[in-house]
C-alpha positions as CSV (number, residue, x, y, z in Angstrom):
1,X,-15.8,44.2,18.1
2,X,-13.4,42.3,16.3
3,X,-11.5,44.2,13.3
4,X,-11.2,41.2,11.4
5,X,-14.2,38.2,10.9
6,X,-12.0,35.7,9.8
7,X,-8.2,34.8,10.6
8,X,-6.7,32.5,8.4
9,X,-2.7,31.5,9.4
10,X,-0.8,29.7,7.0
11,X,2.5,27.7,8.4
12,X,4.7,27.0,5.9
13,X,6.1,23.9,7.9
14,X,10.1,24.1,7.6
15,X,10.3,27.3,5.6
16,X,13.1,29.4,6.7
17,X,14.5,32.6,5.5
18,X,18.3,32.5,6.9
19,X,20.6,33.9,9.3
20,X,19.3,35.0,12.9
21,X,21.1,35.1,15.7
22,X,21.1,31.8,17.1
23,X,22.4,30.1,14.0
24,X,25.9,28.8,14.7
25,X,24.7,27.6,18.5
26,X,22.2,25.6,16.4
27,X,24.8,24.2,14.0
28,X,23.3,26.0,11.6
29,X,25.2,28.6,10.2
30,X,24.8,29.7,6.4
31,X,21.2,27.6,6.4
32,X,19.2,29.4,3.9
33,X,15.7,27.5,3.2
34,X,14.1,29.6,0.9
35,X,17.2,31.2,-0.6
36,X,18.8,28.2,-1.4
37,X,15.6,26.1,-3.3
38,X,15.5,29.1,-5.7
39,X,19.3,28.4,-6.2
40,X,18.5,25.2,-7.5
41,X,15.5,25.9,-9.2
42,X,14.2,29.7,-9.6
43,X,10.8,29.7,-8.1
44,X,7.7,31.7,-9.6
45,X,5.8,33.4,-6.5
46,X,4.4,36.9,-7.8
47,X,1.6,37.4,-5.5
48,X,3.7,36.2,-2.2
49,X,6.4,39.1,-4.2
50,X,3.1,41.5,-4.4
51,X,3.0,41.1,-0.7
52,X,6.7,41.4,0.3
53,X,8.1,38.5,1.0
54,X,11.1,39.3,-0.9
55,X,11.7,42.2,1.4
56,X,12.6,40.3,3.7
57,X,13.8,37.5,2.2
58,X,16.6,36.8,0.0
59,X,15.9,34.8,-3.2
60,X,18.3,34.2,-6.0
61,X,17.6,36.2,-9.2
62,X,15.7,38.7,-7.4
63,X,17.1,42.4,-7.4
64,X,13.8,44.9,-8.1
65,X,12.9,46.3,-4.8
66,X,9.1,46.4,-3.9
67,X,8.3,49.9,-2.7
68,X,4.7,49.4,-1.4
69,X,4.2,46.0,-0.6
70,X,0.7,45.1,-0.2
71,X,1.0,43.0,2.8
72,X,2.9,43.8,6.5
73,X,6.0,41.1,6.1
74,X,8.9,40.7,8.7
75,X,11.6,38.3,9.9
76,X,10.7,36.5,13.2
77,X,13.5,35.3,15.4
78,X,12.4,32.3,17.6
79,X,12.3,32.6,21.7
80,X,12.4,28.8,22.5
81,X,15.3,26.8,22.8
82,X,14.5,24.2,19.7
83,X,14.2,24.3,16.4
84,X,11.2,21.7,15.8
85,X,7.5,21.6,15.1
86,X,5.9,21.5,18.3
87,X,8.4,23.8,19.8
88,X,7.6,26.1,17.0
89,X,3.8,26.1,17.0
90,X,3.5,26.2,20.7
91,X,5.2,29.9,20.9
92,X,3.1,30.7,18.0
93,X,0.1,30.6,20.6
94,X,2.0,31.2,23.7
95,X,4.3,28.4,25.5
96,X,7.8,29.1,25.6
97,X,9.7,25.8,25.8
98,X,12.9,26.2,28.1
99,X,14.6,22.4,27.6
100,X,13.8,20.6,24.3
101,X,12.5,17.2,24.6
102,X,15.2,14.3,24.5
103,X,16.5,13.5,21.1
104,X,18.0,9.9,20.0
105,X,19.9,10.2,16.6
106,X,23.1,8.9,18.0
107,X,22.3,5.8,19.5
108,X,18.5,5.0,18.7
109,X,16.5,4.2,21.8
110,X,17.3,2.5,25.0
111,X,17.2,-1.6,25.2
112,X,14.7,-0.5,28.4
113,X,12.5,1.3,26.2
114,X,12.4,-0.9,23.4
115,X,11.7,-3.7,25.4
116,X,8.5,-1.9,26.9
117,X,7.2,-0.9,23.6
118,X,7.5,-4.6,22.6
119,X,5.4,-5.7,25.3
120,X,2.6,-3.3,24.6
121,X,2.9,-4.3,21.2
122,X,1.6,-7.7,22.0
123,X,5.3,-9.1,21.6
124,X,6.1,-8.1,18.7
125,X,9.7,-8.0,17.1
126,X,11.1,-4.3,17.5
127,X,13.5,-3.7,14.1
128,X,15.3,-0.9,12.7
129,X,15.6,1.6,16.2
130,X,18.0,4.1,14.3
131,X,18.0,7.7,12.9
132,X,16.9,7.4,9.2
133,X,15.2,8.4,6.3
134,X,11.5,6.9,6.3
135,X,11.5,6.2,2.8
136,X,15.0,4.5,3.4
137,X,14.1,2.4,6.1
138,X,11.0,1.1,4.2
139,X,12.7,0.0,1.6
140,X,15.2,-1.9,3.7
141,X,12.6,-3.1,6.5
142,X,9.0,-2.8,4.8
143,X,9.2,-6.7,3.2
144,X,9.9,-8.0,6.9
145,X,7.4,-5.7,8.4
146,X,5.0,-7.6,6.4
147,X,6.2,-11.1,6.3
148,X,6.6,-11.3,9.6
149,X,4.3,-8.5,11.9
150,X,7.9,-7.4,12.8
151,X,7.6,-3.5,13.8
152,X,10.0,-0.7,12.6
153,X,10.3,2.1,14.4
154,X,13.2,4.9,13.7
155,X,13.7,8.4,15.0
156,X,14.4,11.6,13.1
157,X,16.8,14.6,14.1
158,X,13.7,15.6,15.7
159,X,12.4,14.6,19.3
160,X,10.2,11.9,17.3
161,X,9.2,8.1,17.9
162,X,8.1,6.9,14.3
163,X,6.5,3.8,13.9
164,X,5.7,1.9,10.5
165,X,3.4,-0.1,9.5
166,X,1.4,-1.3,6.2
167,X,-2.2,-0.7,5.8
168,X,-2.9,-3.6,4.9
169,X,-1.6,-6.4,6.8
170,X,-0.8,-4.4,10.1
171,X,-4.2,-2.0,9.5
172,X,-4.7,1.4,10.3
173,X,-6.7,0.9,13.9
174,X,-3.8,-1.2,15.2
175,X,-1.1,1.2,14.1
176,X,-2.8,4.2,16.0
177,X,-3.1,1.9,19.0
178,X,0.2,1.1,19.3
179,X,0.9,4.5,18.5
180,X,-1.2,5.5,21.3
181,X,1.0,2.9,23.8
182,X,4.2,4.4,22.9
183,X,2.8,7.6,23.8
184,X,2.0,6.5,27.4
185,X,5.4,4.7,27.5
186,X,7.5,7.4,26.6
187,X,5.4,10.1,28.6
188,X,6.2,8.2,31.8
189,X,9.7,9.4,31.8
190,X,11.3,12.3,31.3
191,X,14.3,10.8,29.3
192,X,11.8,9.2,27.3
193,X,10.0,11.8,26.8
194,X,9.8,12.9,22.6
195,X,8.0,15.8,21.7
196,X,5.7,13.8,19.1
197,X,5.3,9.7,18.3
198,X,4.2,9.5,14.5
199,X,2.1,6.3,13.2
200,X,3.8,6.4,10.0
201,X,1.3,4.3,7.6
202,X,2.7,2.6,4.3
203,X,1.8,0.5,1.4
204,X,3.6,-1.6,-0.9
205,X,2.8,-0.9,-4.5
206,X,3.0,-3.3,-7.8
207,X,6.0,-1.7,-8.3
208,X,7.9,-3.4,-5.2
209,X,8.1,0.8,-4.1
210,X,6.8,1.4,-0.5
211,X,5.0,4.6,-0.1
212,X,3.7,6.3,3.0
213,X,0.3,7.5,3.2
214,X,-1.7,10.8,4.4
215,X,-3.1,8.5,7.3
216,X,-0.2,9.4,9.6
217,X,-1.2,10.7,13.0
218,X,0.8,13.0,15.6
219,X,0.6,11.7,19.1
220,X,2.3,14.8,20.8
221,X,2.6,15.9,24.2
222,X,0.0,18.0,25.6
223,X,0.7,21.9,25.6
224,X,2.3,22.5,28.8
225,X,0.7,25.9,29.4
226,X,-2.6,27.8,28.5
227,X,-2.7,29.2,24.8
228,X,-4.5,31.4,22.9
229,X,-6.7,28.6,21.2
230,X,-8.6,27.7,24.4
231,X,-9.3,31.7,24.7
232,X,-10.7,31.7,21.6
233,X,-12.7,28.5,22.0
234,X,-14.1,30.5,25.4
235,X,-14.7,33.5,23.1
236,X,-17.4,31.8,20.9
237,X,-14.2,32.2,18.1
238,X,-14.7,28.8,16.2
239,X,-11.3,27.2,15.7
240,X,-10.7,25.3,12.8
241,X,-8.0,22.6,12.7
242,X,-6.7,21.9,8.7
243,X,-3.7,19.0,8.3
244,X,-1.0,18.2,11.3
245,X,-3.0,21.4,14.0
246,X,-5.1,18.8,16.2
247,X,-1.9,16.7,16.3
248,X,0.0,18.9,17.4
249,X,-1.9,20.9,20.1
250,X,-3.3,17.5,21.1
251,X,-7.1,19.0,20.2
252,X,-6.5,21.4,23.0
253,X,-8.8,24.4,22.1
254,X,-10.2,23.1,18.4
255,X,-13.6,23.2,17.7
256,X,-13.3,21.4,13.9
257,X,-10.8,19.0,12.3
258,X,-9.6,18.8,8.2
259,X,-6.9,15.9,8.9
260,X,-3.6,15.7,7.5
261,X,-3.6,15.6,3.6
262,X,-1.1,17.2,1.1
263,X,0.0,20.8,1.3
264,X,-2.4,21.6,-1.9
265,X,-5.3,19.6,-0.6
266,X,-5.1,21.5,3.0
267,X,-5.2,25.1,0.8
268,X,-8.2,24.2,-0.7
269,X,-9.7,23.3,2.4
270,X,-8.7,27.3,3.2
271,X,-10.0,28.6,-0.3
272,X,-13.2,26.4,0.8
273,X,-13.5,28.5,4.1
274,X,-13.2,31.5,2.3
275,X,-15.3,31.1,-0.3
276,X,-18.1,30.6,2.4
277,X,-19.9,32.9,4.7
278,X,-18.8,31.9,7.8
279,X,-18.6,33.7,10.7
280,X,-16.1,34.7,13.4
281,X,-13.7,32.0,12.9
282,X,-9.6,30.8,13.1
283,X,-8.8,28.5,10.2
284,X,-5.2,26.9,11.5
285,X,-3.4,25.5,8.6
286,X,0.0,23.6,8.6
287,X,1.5,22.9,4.9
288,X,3.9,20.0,6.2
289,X,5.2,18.9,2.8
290,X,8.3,21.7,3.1
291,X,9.3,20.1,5.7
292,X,8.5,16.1,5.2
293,X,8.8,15.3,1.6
294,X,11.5,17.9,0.8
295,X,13.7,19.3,3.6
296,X,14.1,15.7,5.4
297,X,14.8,14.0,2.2
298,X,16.9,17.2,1.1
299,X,15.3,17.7,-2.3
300,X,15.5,21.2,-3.4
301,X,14.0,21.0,-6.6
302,X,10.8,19.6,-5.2
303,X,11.0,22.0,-2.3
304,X,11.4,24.9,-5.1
305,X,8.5,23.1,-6.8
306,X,6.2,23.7,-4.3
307,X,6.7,27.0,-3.2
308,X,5.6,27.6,-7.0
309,X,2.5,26.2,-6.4
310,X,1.6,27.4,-3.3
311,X,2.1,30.7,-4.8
312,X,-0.9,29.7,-7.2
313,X,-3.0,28.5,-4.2
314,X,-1.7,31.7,-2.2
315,X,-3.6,33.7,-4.9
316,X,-6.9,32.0,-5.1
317,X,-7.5,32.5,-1.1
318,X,-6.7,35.9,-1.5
319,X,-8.9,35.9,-4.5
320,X,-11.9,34.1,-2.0
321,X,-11.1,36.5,1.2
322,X,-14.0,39.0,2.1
323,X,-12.9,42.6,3.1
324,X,-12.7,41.8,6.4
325,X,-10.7,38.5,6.5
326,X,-7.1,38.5,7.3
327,X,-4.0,36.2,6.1
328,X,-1.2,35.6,8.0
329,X,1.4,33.5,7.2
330,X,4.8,32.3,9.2
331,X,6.7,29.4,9.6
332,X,7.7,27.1,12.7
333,X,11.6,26.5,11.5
334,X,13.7,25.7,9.1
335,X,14.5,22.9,7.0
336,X,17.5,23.9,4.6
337,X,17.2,21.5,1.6
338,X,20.3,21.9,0.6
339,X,22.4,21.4,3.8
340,X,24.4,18.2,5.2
341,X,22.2,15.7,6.6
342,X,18.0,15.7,7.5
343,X,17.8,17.9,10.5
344,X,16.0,21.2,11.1
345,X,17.4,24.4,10.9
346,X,17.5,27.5,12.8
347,X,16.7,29.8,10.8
348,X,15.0,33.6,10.9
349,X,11.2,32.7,10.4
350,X,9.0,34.9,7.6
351,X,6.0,36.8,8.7
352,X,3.6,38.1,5.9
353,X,-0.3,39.9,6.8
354,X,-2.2,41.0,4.4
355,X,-6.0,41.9,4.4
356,X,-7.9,43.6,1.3
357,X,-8.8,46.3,3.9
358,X,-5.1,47.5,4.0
359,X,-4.4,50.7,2.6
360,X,-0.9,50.1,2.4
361,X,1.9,47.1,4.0
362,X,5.4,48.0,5.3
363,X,8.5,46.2,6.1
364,X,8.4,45.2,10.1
365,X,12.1,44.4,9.9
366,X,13.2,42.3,12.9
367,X,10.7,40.9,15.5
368,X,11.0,38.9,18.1
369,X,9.4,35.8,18.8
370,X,6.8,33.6,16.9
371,X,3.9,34.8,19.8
372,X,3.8,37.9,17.7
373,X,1.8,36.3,15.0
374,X,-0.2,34.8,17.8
375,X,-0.9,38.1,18.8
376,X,-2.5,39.2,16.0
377,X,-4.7,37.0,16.6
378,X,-5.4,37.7,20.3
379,X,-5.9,41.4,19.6
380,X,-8.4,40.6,17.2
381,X,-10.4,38.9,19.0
382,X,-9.9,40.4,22.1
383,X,-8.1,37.6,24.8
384,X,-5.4,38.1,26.4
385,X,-1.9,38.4,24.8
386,X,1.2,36.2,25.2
387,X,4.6,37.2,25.9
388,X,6.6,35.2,23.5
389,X,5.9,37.6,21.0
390,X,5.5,41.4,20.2
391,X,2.4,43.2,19.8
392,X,2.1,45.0,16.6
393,X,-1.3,44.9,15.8
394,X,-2.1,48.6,16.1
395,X,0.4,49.0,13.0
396,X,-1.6,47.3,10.7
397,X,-4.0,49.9,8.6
């Protein structure tokens, strides 16, 4: 019998909590994500604080220690050799990536390549083809994009196609088709490989401002090995998919989809869960706005902003848990705010569990891999566990 009905696992997209031993390979060193936000703006969290999270990580202003934390927190060191979404989720449930997928920030993407992606794109005009900011490259490219059916596409420092185009003239159906196209394309080689292609939908508002739209869509690559959602799947466990999860395990072991929406939106879906009777479920969440709107664009004060109010939403689904539910919460990497450029960082990864049922939580300390949140889950619900993580699930009481 499982200990726990109901597993809900928070990723706080692009949250890190500073140095782990990998950092200076990475470029990295001295990244900081949730240490440096409060820096900038002092962030009020006092439930995630009730928990522990400031055991084990450093915030600015923040001297009391917490002597009986109500929730199990710890500071998760990654396995893989990336420091990017679907490398970060996929050890989560069990797939250790050995070679990152190819990146292009340097140089944009091959003539060869671009040239493909033009004839699946019904001849289209290819434009932009660089590393950029999205919002940056709208503003620059949008008025051509809809003048003209040219199509922008720019890459990240992330292994990411992105593809723009308005919802309007270009429409959403033919965006996700050519988005669908490029994933084929790139999939057929291995230098061409990216880990994700992102329809990245936009509108042009009265103001002459372009702004993107919750109607993106992930077109990753398919998990490479088996994972702990297609056990759970076989277990009867329904799996429940809330913002960027189907994207990014391709709908590999999901039983039920909440698409991508804002970070507050997709908590509510949780409180929603919770608030129900349900039965014998995994509620996946990703909170992606850490990571898109304020690490990439290196806005602090907005990242500071909404840790604040996920705090507030943090407490309501505690509030809305049953006895028997369990929270845990991690993150797939880092995104540093305040550091040079837009990339990712390698950072050490927060852990926080916490069930009403607990009679006490504890400081884990170090733990190695992000399979060991995974494995909380597995243990509960009695499938087989995965080796890029530890197994502490007997210490939680």
């Amino acid at each position: 019998m499982p200990k726990f009905n109901r597993i809900f696992f928070i990723v706080t997209d692009g949250l890190g909590i500073g140095e782990e031993p990998r950092q200076k390979e990475f470029g990295d060193k001295g990244a900081n994500s949730f240490l440096h936000a409060s820096e900038v703006l002092p962030f009020k969290i006092p439930t995630w604080t009730k928990l522990g999270i400031t055991e084990v990580a450093k915030m600015s202003g923040h001297v009391a220690r917490n002597k009986h934390p109500l929730g199990y927190v710890g500071r998760i060191h990654e396995m893989s050799n990336g420091k990017d979404t679907l490398t970060g989720h996929w050890e989560m449930m069990g797939i250790y990536t050995k070679v990152p997928n190819p990146q292009f920030v340097e140089n944009g993407f091959p003539q060869e390549l671009v040239d493909e992606l033009s004839k699946a794109w019904d001849n289209r005009k290819i434009i932009g083809n660089r590393a950029a900011s999205g919002t940056v490259i709208l503003q620059e490219l949008g008025d051509q994009h809809i003048e003209t059916g040219d199509m922008i596409i720019y890459t990240s420092p992330d292994s990411t196609l992105q593809i723009c185009g308005d919802e309007n003239t270009l429409g959403l159906d033919k965006l996700n088709e050519y988005a669908k196209k490029a994933r084929q394309i790139c999939s057929s080689r291995p230098e061409w490989n990216v880990a994700r292609i992102i329809s990245r939908p936009f509108i042009k508002q009265e103001d002459g401002k372009f702004v993107r739209t919750f109607n993106r869509h992930d077109h990753a690559n398919k998990p490479t090995g088996h994972i702990i959602l297609e056990d759970l799947q076989q277990k009867g466990v329904e799996v429940v998919a809330v913002g960027k999860i189907n994207d990014i395990f391709t709908g590999v072991g999901i039983d039920k989809v909440y698409g991508p929406a804002s970070d507050d939106e997709n908590m509510d879906v949780a409180i929603d869960i919770a608030s129900s009777n349900s039965k014998n479920q995994f509620v996946f969440v990703n909170l992606v706005q850490f990571d898109s709107h304020y690490g990439h664009r290196r806005d602090p004060i907005g990242y500071s902003e909404n840790i604040s109010r996920l705090d507030v939403k943090l407490t309501k689904l505690i509030n809305a848990m049953k006895d028997d539910d369990l929270l845990i919460m991690t993150s797939d990497h880092g995104n540093d705010p305040t550091m040079p450029g837009s990339d990712h960082t390698r950072e050490a990864l927060p852990l926080t569990v916490f069930s009403k049922s607990f009679k006490q939580g504890k400081v884990l300390g170090e733990l190695k891999g992000l399979g060991t949140a995974g494995n909380i889950v597995a243990r509960n619900f009695e499938v087989p566990l995965v080796e890029t993580g530890e197994d502490i699930f007997e210490q939680l009481i």
